[in-house]
C-alpha positions in Angstrom: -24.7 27.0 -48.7 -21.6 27.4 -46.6 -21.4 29.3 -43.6 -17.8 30.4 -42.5 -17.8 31.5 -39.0 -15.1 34.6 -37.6 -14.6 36.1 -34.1 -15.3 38.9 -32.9 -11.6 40.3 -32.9 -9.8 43.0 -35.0 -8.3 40.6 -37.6 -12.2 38.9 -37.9 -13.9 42.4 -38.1 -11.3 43.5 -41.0 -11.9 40.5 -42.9 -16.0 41.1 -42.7 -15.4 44.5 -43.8 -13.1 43.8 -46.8 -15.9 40.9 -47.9 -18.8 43.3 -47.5 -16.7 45.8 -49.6 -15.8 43.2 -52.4 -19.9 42.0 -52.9 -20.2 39.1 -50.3 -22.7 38.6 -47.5 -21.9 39.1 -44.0 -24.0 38.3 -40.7 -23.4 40.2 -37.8 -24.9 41.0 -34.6 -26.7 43.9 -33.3 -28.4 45.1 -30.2 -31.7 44.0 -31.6 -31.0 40.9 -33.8 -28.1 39.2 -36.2 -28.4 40.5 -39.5 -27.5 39.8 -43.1 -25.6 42.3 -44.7 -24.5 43.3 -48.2 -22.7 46.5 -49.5 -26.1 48.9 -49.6 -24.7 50.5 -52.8 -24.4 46.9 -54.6 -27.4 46.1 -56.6 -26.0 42.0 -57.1 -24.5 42.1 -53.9 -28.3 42.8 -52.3 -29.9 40.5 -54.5 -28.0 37.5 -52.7 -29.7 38.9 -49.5 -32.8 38.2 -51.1 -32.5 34.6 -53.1 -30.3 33.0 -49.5 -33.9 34.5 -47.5 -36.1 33.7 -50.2 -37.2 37.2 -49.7 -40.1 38.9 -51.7 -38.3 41.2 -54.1 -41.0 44.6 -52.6 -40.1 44.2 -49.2 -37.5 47.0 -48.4 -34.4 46.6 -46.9 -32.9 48.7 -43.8 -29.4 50.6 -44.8 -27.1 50.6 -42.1 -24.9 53.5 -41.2 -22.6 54.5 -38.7 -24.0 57.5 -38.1 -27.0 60.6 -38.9 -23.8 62.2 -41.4 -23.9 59.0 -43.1 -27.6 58.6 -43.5 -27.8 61.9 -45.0 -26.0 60.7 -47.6 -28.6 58.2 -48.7 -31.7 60.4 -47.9 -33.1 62.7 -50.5 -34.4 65.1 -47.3 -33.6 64.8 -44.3 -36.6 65.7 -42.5 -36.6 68.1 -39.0 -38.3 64.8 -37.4 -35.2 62.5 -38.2 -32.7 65.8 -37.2 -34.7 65.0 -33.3 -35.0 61.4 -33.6 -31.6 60.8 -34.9 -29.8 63.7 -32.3 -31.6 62.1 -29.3 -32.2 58.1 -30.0 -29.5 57.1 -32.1 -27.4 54.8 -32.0 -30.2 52.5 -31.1 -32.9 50.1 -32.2 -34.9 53.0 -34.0 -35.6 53.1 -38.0 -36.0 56.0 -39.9 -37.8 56.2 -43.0 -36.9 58.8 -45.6 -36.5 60.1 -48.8 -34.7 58.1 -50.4 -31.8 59.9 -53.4 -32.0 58.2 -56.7 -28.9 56.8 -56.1 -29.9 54.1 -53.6 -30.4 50.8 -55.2 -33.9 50.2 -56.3 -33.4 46.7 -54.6 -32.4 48.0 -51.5 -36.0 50.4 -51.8 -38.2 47.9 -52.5 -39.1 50.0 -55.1 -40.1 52.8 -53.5 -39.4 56.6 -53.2 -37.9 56.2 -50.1 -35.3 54.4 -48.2 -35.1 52.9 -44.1 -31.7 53.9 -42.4 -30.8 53.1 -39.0 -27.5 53.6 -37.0 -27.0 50.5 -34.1 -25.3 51.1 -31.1 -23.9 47.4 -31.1 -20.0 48.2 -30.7 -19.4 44.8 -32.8 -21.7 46.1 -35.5 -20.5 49.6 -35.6 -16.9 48.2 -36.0 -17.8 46.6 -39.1 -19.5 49.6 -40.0 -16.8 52.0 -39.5 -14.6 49.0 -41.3 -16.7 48.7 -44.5 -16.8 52.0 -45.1 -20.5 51.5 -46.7 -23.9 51.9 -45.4 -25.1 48.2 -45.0 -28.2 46.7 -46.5 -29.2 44.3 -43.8 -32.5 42.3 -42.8 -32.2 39.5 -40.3 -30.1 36.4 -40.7 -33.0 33.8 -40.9 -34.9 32.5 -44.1 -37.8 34.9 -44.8 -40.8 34.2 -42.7 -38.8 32.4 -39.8 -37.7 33.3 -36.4 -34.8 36.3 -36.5 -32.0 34.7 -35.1 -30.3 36.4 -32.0 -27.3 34.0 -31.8 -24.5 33.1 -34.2 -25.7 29.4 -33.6 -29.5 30.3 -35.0 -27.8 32.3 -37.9 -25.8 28.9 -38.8 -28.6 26.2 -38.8 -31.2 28.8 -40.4 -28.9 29.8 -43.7 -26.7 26.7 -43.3 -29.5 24.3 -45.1 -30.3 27.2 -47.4 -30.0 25.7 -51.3 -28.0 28.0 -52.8 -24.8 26.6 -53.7 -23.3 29.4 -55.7 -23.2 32.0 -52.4 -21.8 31.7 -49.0 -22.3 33.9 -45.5 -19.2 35.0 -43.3 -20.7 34.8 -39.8 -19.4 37.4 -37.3 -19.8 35.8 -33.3 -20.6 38.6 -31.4 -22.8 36.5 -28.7 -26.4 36.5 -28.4 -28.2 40.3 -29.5 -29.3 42.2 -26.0 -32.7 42.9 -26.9 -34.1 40.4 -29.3 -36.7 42.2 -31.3 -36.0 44.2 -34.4 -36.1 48.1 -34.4 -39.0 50.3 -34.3 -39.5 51.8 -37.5 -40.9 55.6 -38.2 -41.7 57.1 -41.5 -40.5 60.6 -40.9 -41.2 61.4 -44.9 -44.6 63.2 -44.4 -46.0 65.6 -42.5 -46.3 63.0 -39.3 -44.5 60.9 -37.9 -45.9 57.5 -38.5 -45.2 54.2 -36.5 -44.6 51.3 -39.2 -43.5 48.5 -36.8 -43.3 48.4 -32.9 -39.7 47.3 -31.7 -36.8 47.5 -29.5 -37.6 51.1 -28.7 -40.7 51.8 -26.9 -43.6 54.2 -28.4 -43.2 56.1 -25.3 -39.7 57.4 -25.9 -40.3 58.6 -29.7 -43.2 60.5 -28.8 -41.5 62.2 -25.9 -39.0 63.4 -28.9 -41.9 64.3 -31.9 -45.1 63.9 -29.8 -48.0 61.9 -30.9 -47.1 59.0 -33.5 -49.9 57.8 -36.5 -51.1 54.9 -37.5 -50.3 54.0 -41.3 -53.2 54.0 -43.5 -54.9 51.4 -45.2 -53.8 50.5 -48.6 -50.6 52.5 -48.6 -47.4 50.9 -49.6 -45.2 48.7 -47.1 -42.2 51.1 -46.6 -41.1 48.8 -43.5 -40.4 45.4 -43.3 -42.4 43.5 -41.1 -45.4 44.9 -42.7 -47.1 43.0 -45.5 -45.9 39.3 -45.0 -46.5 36.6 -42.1 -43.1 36.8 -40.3 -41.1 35.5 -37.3 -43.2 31.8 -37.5 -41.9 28.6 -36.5 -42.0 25.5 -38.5 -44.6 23.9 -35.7 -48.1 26.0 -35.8 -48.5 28.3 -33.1 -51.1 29.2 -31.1 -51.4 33.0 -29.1 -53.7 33.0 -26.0 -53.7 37.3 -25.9 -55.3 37.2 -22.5 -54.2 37.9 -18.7 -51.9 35.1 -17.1 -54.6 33.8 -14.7 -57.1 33.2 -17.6 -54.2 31.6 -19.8 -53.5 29.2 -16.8 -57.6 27.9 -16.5 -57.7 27.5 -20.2 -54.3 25.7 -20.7 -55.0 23.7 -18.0 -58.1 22.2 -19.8 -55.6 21.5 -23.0 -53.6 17.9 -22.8 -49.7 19.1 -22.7 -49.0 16.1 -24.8 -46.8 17.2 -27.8 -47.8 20.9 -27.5 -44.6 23.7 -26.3 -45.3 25.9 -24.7 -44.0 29.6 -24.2 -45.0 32.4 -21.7 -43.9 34.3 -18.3 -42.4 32.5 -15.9 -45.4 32.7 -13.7 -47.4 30.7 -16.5 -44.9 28.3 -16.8 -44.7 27.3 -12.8 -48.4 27.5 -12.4 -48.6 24.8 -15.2 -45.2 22.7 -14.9 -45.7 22.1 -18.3 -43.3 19.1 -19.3 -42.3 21.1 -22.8 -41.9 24.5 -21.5 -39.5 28.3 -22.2 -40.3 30.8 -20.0 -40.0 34.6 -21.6 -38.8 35.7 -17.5 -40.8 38.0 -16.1 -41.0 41.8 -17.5 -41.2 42.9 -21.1 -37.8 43.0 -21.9 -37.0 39.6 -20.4 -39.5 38.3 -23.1 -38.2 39.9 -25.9 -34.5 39.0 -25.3 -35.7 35.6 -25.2 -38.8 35.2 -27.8 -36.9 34.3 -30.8 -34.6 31.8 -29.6 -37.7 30.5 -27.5 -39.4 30.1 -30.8 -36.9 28.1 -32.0 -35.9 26.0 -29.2 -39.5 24.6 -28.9 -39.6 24.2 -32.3 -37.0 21.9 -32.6 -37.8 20.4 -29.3 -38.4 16.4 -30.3 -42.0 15.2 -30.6 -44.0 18.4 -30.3 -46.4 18.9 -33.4 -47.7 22.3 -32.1 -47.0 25.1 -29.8 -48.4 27.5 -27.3 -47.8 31.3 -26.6 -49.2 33.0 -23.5 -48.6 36.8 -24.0 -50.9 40.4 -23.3 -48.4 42.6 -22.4 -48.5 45.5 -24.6 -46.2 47.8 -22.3 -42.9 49.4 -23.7 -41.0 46.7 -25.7 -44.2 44.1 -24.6 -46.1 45.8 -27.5 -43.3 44.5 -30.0 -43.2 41.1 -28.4 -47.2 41.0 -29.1 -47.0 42.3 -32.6 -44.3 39.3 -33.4 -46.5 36.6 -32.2 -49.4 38.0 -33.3 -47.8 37.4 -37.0 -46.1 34.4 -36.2 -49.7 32.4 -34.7 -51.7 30.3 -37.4 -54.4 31.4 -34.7 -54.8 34.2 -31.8 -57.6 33.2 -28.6 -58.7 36.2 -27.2 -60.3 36.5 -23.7 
């Protein structure tokens, strides 16, 4: 599939625009990660989104919208809870989940009754916005399942060896995404607020807006991505060690580094000198600016047939960083 790269200038952000407008895929970045966008309002144009990801047709997209006048437009009811959220967090790495009107593309839904809608606060990503002139259907940039890509580079190599000849990506370079992790996501259509996926905006700072946040329940419908399927794995199987960083230390140290990567705080790393090493820094937003592109460096780091996360941090954006590795790991040690 052909990737054709454009800066990050006027003339590059007009042409994005005027593609996603006439049906074609754009990636672009955002505070959070790159995504891959269609014209929201485009049933075939969405479709492509899901046949280059080889996405499940009932995972639900996230509309993207330049601001809370714009998701309005999409949303059925626009809940008091959203009015908050949206008035005090956005733009920002925060998902809302609403009614959805009848209009939205059943694609873009998932199927469902209701729709995701966020509004990012990347300036690149708001200039194609504003340029469009249409609320976005974007997931990440990366072939369903895989890493999200949080570099124009990662977007290239992950949809550049993609097999479908008859559609191609315009790739917006807007540098590497800030924060690394994809948005938090609240269903604000009931009668509580409910926390569907942990992300660049910590629990902490919704709940100082709408109080308490619950817990979805079992057997209800996905109406986030990020719910249902294994995400965010490399190629190489993973293995998490969710325990403290002294404990992680003994135990690795008991573990032949041969051919294994490994990934944790920088703390980890220098206690081990590990010859195969990325270090996520040393805070919880350090590691989540870092974690994809981690992923995928040590995945395609030569001779490795298996890799090592070191990570129990679930503080702010650390409890996003846990629930991605916790999907990506074929296996999670406890202590």
């Amino acid at each position: 599939m052909a990737v054709t790269r454009l800066p990050a200038s006027a003339a590059g952000i007009g042409r994005a625009g005027a593609a996603l407008a006439a049906g074609e895929l754009v990636a672009f970045p955002t505070e959070t990660v790159y995504g891959l966008g269609a014209d929201g309002t485009n049933p075939r144009a969405v479709a492509n989104i899901y046949l280059v990801k080889g996405r499940p047709p009932d995972n639900p997209l996230i509309l993207h919208v330049v601001d809370a006048a714009a998701a309005q437009e999409v949303a059925r009811v626009w809940p008091d809870d959203a009015r908050r959220l949206a008035d005090r967090l956005w733009p920002g790495p925060l998902t809302l989940v609403v009614p959805a009107r009848p209009t939205v593309p059943r694609v873009v839904r998932g199927g469902l009754d209701t729709v995701a809608v966020r509004c990012p606060s990347h300036p690149l990503a708001r200039r194609l916005l504003a340029a469009a002139g249409l609320p976005v259907a974007a997931p990440s940039a990366n072939r369903s399942g895989q890493p999200s890509p949080t570099t124009a580079d990662a977007v290239a190599r992950a949809l550049g060896g993609a097999d479908v000849p008859d559609v191609g990506v315009w790739l917006v370079d807007g540098g590497p995404s800030p924060i690394g992790v994809e948005s938090t996501v609240v269903d604000v259509s009931r009668a509580r607020p409910v926390l569907l996926r942990p992300g660049g905006l910590s629990r902490e700072a919704i709940e100082q807006v709408v109080g308490p946040l619950d817990s979805p329940g079992a057997g209800e419908p996905a109406r986030s991505p990020g719910m249902r399927y294994r995400h965010y794995a490399p190629d190489r199987p993973l293995v998490l060690l969710a325990m403290d960083p002294e404990a992680a230390v003994q135990a690795l140290r008991q573990r032949p580094a041969a051919q294994t990567g490994l990934l944790a705080e920088r703390r980890v790393v220098e206690a081990l000198d590990w010859p195969a090493a990325v270090s996520l820094g040393d805070s919880p937003s350090d590691a989540a600016a870092v974690l994809f592109e981690g992923l995928l460096t040590l995945d395609r780091w030569p001779g490795l047939d298996r890799l090592v996360a070191v990570w129990n941090n679930r503080e702010g954006v650390g409890w996003a960083v846990m629930n991605r590795l916790e999907r990506a790991a074929a296996e999670v040690m406890r202590a």
